[in-house]
N, C-alpha and C positions, 0 to 999 in steps of 0.2 A: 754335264751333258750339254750338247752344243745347242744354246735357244734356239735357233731360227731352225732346226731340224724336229722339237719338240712341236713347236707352233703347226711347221707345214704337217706333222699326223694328227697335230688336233683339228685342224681346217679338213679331213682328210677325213676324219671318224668315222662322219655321219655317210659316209659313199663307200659303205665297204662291199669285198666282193664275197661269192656264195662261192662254199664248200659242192663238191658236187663227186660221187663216185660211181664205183660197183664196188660192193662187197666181193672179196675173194674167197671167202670160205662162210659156210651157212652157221648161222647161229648156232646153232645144237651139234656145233663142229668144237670136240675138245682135246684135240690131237694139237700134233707141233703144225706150226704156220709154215708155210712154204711163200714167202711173198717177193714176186719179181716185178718190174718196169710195165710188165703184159698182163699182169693179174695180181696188181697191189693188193697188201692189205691194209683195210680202214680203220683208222685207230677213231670210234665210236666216241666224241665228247658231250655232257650234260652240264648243261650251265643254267641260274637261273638269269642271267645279265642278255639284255636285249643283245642283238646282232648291230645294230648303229648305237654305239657307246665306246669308251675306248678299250674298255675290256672286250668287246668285238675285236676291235684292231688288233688290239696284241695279242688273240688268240690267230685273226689272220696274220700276222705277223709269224707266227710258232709255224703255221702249215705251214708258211711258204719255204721257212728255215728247214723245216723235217723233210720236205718235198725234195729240195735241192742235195741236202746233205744224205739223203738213202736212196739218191739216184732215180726216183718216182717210185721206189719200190713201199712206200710206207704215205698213205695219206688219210687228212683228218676228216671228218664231217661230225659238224656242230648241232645241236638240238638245243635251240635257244630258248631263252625263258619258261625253262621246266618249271614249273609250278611248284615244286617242294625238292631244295638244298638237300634234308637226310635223306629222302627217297634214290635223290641220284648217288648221295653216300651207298649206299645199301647195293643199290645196282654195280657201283664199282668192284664192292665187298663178293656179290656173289658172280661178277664173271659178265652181267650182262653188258656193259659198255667197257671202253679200253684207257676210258680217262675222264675226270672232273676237274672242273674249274669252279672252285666254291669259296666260302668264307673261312678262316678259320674255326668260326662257332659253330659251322654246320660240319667240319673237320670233327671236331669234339665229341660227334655224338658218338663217333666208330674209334677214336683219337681221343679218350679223354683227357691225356696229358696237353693238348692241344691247348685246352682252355687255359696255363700260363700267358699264352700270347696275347689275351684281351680280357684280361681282369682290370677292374675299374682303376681309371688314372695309373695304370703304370707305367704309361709314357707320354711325355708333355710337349712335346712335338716329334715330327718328321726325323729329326737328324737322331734324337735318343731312340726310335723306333727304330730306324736304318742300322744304326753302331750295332743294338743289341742283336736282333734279328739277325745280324751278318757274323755275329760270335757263334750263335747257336745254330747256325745251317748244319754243323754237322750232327749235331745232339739230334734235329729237327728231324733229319732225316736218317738217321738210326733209329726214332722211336715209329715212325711213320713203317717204314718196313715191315715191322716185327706186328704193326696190325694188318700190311697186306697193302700198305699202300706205296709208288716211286716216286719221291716228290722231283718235281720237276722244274718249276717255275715260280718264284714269289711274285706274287702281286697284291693290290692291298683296294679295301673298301674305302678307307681314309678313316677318319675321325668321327664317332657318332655324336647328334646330337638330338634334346627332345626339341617337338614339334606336337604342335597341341589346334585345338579350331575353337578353344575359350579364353585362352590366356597364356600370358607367359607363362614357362616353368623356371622360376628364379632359385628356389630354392628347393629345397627336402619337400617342406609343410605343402608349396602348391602342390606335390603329389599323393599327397594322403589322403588315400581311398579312391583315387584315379582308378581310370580303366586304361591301362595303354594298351598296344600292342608290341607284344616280346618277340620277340627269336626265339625258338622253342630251348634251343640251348641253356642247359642247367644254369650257370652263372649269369646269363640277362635274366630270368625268372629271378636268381635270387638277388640278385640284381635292384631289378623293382621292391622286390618284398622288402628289403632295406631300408628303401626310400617309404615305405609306407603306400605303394600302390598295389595296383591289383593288376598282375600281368595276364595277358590273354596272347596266348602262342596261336598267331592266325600265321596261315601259308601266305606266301607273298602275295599271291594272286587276288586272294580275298580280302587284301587290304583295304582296297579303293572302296568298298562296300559296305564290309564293317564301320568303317571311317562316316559313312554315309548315313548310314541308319542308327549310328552310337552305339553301335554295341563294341565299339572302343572309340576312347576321343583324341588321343591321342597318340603317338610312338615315337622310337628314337632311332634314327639312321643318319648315313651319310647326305648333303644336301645333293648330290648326283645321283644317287640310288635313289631315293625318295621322288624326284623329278620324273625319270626314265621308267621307275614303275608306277607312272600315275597315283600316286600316297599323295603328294604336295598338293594337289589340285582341290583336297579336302580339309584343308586347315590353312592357319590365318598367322599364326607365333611361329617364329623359330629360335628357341634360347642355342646361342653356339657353346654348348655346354662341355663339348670335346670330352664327354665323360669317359670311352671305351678309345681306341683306335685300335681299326678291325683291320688285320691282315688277311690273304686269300692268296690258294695256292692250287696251285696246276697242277695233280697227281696223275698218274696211271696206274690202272690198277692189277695188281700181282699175277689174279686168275689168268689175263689175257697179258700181259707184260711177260710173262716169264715161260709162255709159248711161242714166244720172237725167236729166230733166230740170235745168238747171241751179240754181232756186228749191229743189227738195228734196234736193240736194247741200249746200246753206246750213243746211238744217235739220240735215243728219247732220253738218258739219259744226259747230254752233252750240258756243260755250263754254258749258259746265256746271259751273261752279265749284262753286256750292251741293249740287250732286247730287254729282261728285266728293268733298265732306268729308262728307257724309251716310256713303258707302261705303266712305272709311278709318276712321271712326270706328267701324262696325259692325264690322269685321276686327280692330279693334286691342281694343275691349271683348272680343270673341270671345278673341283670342289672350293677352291678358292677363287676361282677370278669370275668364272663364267658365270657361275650358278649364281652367286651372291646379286650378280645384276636380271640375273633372271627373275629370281625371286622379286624381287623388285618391281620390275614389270608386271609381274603377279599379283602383284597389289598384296605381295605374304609381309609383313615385319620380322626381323630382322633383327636380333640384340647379341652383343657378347658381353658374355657373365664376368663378372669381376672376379680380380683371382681371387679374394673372400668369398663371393658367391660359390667359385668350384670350389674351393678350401671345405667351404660345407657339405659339399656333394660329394667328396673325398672322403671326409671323415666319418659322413654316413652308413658309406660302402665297404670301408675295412673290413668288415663279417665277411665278403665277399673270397677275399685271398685267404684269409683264415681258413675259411671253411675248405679251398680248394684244396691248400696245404696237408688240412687234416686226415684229407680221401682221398688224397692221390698218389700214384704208386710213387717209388723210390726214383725215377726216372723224371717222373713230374715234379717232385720236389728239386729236382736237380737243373731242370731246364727252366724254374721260375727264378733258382741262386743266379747262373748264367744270364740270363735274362737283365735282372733288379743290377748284377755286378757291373752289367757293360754297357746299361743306358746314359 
């Protein structure tokens, strides 16, 4: 991807512009869509990712592609920083909105084959996540259907790591009998329990809070997500532990996708490769170049784990994929082989 094109949408992020419509048919409307140029209709998104971040941008970025490509007959409006990931899962699931932009863990709860894609350490940079990820698009979105959902878009959280306001987390041992804070999602809970903590599934919104009053000390996320949802402002360590790398994906969902006319189902459907590397590319300047000086200025510390140190964090978490293997359908076993083969 061409740098100086990456740079001017990161310079760009923070000034994005507002979704703005009229709905063309009333919510409690479950008949076919008639939508024209004179009375589009709104394809309804739920994010929990603020509106100035770059996942703003590349979701402005999708309008403006779907605006031009269905001739104004099809337009987005965003509902930013939803407070709870499964809740706008759920909302997709029964019909109330027409698309989500989520994480792959909050994917998982509707999607439990999903959870291959962010089992601990099974990818140890950006290019073995890319390769593998780009084998299984078709698998991804075979299994995604058959729960109601149209994937649409890859985009990615980045790489998690813990973040604490006592200490570094260097090893397993500093997190035995911790309080973090999980992703409600089954695999980070059991995730923690591995490592010998105590997870606490808090909604994103109540982190800053929680955080504040101890009733968790710590959590593990991207160093851009943890910034832009106010989390970092509450602790002091960041071990770059790169334990999970969380993918996120732009669905639309079935209830209201397959009331489209069948022409503008081709547009929400169309490949977007171009746009796709525009938005990992802002995520990863974010997570790697900006933030790490931000932090800084923050007066937070700062350390990357030696690879013994994840070696330990690795070998702790095996129960992890095990466990998923053991309970997941035939489809899941098959997208974790694809997966593990093409990293």
């Amino acid at each position: 991807m061409n740098r100086r094109i990456v740079l001017a949408l990161a310079g760009a992020a923070f000034a994005l512009t507002s979704f703005t419509a009229t709905a063309a048919f009333a919510d409690d409307d479950t008949g076919a869509l008639t939508c024209t140029a004179e009375a589009p209709c709104i394809v309804r998104v739920r994010t929990v990712a603020p509106k100035a971040s770059p996942w703003g941008k590349l979701l402005v970025l999708l309008s403006d592609s779907i605006k031009k490509e269905s001739n104004g007959r099809l337009l987005l409006t965003v509902y930013w920083q939803s407070k709870s990931e499964p809740s706008a899962v759920r909302q997709c699931l029964s019909g109330k909105v027409g698309g989500i932009a989520v994480s792959n863990g909050a994917l998982a709860s509707a999607v439990p084959e999903m959870t291959a894609t962010e089992l601990p350490y099974l990818f140890d940079d950006y290019a073995q996540a890319d390769k593998a990820l780009d084998a299984a698009r078709p698998l991804l979105t075979e299994i995604m259907r058959k729960a109601g959902f149209i994937y649409a878009l890859r985009g990615e959280n980045g790489f998690r790591h813990f973040a604490a306001k006592d200490r570094f987390i260097a090893s397993p041992a500093d997190l035995a009998g911790k309080s973090m804070r999980s992703q409600p999602a089954k695999h980070h809970l059991s995730m923690y329990k591995a490592l010998g903590a105590t997870p606490n599934p808090i909604q994103v919104a109540e982190v800053p809070g929680s955080l504040g009053n101890n009733t968790v000390t710590g959590y593990d996320n991207t160093l851009l997500f943890a910034d832009l949802a106010g989390w970092s402002a509450e602790i002091k360590y960041v071990s770059l532990s790169g334990h999970i790398y969380q993918g996120a994906t732009v669905a639309w969902c079935a209830p209201w996708f397959e009331r489209l006319p069948t022409e503008l189902q081709r547009v929400l459907t169309e490949a977007r490769p171009k746009l796709e590397q525009v938005g990992l590319g802002l995520v990863r300047i974010f997570n790697d170049k900006k933030m790490p000086e931000k932090y800084a200025k923050d007066k937070i510390e700062v350390k990357t784990l030696s690879a013994a140190q994840k070696a330990a964090f690795k070998a702790a978490t095996t129960p992890v994929a095990a466990e998923f293997r053991a309970e997941t359908s035939a489809d899941g076993r098959k997208l974790l082989d694809l997966l593990e083969a093409n990293r």
